[in-house]
C-alpha positions in Angstrom: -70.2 -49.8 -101.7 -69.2 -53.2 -101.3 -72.6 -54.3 -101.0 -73.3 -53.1 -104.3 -70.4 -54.9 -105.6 -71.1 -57.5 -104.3 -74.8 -57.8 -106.1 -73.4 -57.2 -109.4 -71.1 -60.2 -109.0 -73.8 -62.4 -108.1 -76.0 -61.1 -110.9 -72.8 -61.5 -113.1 -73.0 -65.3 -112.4 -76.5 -65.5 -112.4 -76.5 -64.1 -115.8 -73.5 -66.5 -116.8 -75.8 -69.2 -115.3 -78.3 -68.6 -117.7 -76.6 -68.7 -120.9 -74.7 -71.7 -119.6 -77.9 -73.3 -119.2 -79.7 -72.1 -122.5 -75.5 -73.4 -124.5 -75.9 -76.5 -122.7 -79.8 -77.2 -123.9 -78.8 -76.3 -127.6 -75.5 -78.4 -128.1 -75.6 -81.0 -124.7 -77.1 -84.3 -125.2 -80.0 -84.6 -122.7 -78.2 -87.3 -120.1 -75.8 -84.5 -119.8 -78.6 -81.9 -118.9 -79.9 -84.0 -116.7 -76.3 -84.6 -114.8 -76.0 -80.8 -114.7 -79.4 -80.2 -113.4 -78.7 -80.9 -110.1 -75.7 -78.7 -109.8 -77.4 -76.3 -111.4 -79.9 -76.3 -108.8 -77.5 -76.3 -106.3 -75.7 -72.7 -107.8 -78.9 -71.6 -107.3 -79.7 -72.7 -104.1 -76.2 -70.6 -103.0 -77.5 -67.8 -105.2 -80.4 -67.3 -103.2 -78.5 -68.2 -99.7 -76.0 -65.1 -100.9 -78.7 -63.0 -101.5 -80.3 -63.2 -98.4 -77.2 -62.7 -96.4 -76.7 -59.4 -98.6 -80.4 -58.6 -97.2 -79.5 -59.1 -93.5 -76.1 -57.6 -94.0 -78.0 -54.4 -95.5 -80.4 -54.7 -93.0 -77.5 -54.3 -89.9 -76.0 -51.2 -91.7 -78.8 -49.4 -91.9 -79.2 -50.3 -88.7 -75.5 -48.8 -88.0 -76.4 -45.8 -89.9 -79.2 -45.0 -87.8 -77.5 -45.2 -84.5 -74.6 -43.4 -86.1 -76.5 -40.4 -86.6 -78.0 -40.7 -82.9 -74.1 -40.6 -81.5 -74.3 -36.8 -81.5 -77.6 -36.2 -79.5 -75.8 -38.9 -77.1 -72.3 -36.7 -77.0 -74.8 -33.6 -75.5 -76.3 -35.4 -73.6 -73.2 -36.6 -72.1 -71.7 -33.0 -72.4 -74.6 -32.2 -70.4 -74.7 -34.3 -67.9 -70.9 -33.6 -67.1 -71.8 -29.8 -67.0 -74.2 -30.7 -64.1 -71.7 -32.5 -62.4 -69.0 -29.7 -62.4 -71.8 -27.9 -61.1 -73.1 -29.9 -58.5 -69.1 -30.4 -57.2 -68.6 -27.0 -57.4 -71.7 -26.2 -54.8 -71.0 -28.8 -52.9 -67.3 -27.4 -52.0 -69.1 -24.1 -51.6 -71.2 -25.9 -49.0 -68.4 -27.1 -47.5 -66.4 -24.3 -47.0 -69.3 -22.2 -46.0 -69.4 -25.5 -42.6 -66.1 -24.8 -42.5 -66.1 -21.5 -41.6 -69.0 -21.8 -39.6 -67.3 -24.3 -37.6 -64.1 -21.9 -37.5 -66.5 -19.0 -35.9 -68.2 -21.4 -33.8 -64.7 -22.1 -32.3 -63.8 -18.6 -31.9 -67.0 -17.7 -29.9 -66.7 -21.0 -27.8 -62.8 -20.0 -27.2 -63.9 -16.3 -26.3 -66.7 -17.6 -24.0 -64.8 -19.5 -22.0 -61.9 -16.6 -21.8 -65.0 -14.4 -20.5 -65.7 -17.3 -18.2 -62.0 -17.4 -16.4 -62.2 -13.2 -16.3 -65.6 -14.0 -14.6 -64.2 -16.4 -12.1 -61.1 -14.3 -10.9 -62.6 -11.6 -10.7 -65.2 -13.5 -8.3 -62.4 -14.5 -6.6 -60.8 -10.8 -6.8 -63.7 -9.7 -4.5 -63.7 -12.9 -2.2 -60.1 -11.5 -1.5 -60.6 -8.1 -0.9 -64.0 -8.8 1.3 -61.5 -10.7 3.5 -59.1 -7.7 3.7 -61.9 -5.9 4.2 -62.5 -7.9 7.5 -59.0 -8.1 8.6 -58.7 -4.3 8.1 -61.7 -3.6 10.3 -61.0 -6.1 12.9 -57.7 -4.2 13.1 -59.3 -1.0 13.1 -61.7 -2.5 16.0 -58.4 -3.4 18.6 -57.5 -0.1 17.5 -60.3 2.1 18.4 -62.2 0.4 20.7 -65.7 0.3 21.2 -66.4 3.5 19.4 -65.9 1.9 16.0 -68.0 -1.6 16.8 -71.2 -0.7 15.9 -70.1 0.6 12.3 -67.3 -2.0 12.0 -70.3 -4.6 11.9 -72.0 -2.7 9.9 -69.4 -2.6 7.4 -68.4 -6.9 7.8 -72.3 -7.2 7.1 -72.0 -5.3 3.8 -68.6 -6.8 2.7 -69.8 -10.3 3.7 -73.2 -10.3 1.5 -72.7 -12.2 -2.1 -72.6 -11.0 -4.9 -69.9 -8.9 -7.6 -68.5 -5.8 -6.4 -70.9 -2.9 -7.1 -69.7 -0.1 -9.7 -68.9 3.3 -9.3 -72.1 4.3 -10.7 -74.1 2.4 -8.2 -73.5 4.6 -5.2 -75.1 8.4 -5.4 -72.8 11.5 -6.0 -71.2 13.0 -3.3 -72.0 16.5 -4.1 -75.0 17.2 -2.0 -76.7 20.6 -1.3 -75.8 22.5 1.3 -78.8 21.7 3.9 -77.5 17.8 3.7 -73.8 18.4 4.6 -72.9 17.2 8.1 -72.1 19.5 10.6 -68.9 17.7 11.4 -67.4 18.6 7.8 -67.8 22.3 8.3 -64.9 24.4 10.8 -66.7 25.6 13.5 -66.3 28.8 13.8 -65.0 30.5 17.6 -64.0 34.5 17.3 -61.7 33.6 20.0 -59.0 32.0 17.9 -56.1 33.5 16.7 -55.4 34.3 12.9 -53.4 32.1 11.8 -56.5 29.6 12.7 -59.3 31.8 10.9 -56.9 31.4 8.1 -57.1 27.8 8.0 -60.8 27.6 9.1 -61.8 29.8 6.2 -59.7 28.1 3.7 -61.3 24.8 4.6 -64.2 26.4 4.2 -63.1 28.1 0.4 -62.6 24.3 -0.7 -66.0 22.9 1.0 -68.1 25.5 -0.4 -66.4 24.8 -4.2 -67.5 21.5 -3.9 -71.1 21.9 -2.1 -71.5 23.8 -5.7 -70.5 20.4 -7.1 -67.3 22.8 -9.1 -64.9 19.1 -8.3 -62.0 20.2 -9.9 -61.6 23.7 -8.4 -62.9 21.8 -4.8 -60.6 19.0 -5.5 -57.6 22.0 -5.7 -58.2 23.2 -2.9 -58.6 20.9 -0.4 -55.0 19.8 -1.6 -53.9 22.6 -1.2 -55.4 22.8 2.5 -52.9 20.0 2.9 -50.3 21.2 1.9 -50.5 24.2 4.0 -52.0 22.6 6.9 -51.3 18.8 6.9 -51.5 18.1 11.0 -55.2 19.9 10.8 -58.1 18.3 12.8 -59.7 18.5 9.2 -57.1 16.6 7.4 -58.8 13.2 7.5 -61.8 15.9 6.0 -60.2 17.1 3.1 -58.7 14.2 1.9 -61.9 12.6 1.9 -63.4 15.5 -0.5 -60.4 15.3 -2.6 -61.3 11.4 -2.9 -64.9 12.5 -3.4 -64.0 15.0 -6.1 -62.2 12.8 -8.0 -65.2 10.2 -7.8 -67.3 12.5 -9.0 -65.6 13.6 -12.0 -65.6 9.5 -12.5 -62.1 9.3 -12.2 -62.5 6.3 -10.6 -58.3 4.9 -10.1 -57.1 8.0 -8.9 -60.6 8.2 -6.4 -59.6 4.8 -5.0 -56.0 5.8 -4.4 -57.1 9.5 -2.4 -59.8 6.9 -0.7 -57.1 4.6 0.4 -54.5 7.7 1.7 -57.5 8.3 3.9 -57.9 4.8 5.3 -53.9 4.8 5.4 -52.9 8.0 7.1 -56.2 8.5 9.1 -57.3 5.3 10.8 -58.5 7.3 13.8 -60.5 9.7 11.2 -64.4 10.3 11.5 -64.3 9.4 7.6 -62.4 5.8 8.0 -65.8 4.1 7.7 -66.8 6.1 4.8 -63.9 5.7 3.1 -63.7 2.1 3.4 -67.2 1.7 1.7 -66.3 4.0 -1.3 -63.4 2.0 -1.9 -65.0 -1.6 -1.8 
């Protein structure tokens, strides 16, 4: 708009120009055309100087109008490029709370590994301890019973001194075996010559033994205590505490097996199944 103003003002004096000039050559003298010649020259000179500075001045807005209608494809573009970036922000927090968590985990296991660690060190040193009472226990035994026990007392330091964890119940074979592989020594002899009262407790021994040579451990386990309690000073009370240990371990009740194996080490020392005993428990 004001370009176009602008022309028609300088076509306005352009135009004013020319009738001056055609005024003046009718009435002027011709000294005073030549004395205005020059500054008519000069008008036109400016003319021309105006008009080109229109041009250039056209020239930059269309200049401005084009890059005016390119601002929008440059706002997408923009708009774009910020969508990417919210993007690529938001992955990279997801990546770094994924580390984050993996990190957290990687703690926990290390924490847990080295808690599995200490459980595997005490108990190590668990069963250096009870290898030593193992010693001292036979070494007492040894004053105790003399000779007789030596031989299996060594045996029995030899075992408890070799390395190693302390083996599970379910490393030693079941004590129910078949009737051919019982020793002699766990079945009451039998002599017609005793009295009663000692067929009684010979056959009730044998009740309980038989239950658990048929591997029934909770009916044998019953009735070997109550063997005890009827006949607690037997000769086979060392015997029948061992089975009720035996039962027990059998029916993989392994705590109360070690308790019944210890009341045999503890009220029979003398017994024939100390030895026995002893190796059940460790």
């Amino acid at each position: 708009m004001i370009l176009r103003d602008r022309k028609r003002f300088i076509g306005y004096w352009l135009s004013l120009g020319v009738v001056s000039a055609v005024f003046i050559c009718g009435c002027a003298t011709q000294q005073e055309v030549m004395d205005l010649k020059p500054h008519v020259n000069k008008a036109i000179l400016q003319v021309s100087e105006l008009s080109n500075q229109v041009y250039d001045l056209e020239t930059r807005l269309k200049r401005l109008e084009s890059r005016e209608s390119q601002i929008p494809d440059h706002v997408r573009r923009l708009a774009d490029l910020e969508a990417k970036l919210n993007s690529l922000q938001e992955e990279t927090r997801s990546h770094i709370t994924a580390e984050q968590e993996n990190m957290n985990l990687w703690r926990k296991f290390d924490q847990k590994f080295q808690d599995l660690s200490r459980e595997i060190e005490n108990e190590r040193i668990r069963s250096l301890q009870f290898q030593e009472e193992i010693r001292k226990k036979i070494e007492e035994l040894s004053h105790q019973s003399g000779s007789g026990l030596s031989s299996e007392g060594e045996d029995l330091e030899n075992m408890a001194s070799q390395p190693g964890p302390l083996q599970s119940p379910s490393d030693y074979p079941p004590s129910g075996t078949p009737t051919s592989e019982v020793s002699s020594n766990d079945r009451a002899p039998i002599n017609p010559s005793e009295k009663p009262g000692q067929i009684d407790e010979r056959g009730m021994y044998e009740e309980a033994h038989q239950a658990f040579v048929q591997q029934d451990w909770a009916r044998a386990q019953s009735k070997f205590s109550a063997f005890l309690d009827r006949f607690p000073k037997s000769d086979l009370a060392d015997n029948a505490q061992f089975w009720i240990a035996e039962s027990f371990f059998n029916q993989k009740k392994y705590e109360k097996a070690i308790l019944e194996y210890e009341k045999v080490i503890q009220n029979y020392p003398k017994g024939d199944k100390l030895i026995s005993a002893l190796l059940k428990q460790a």
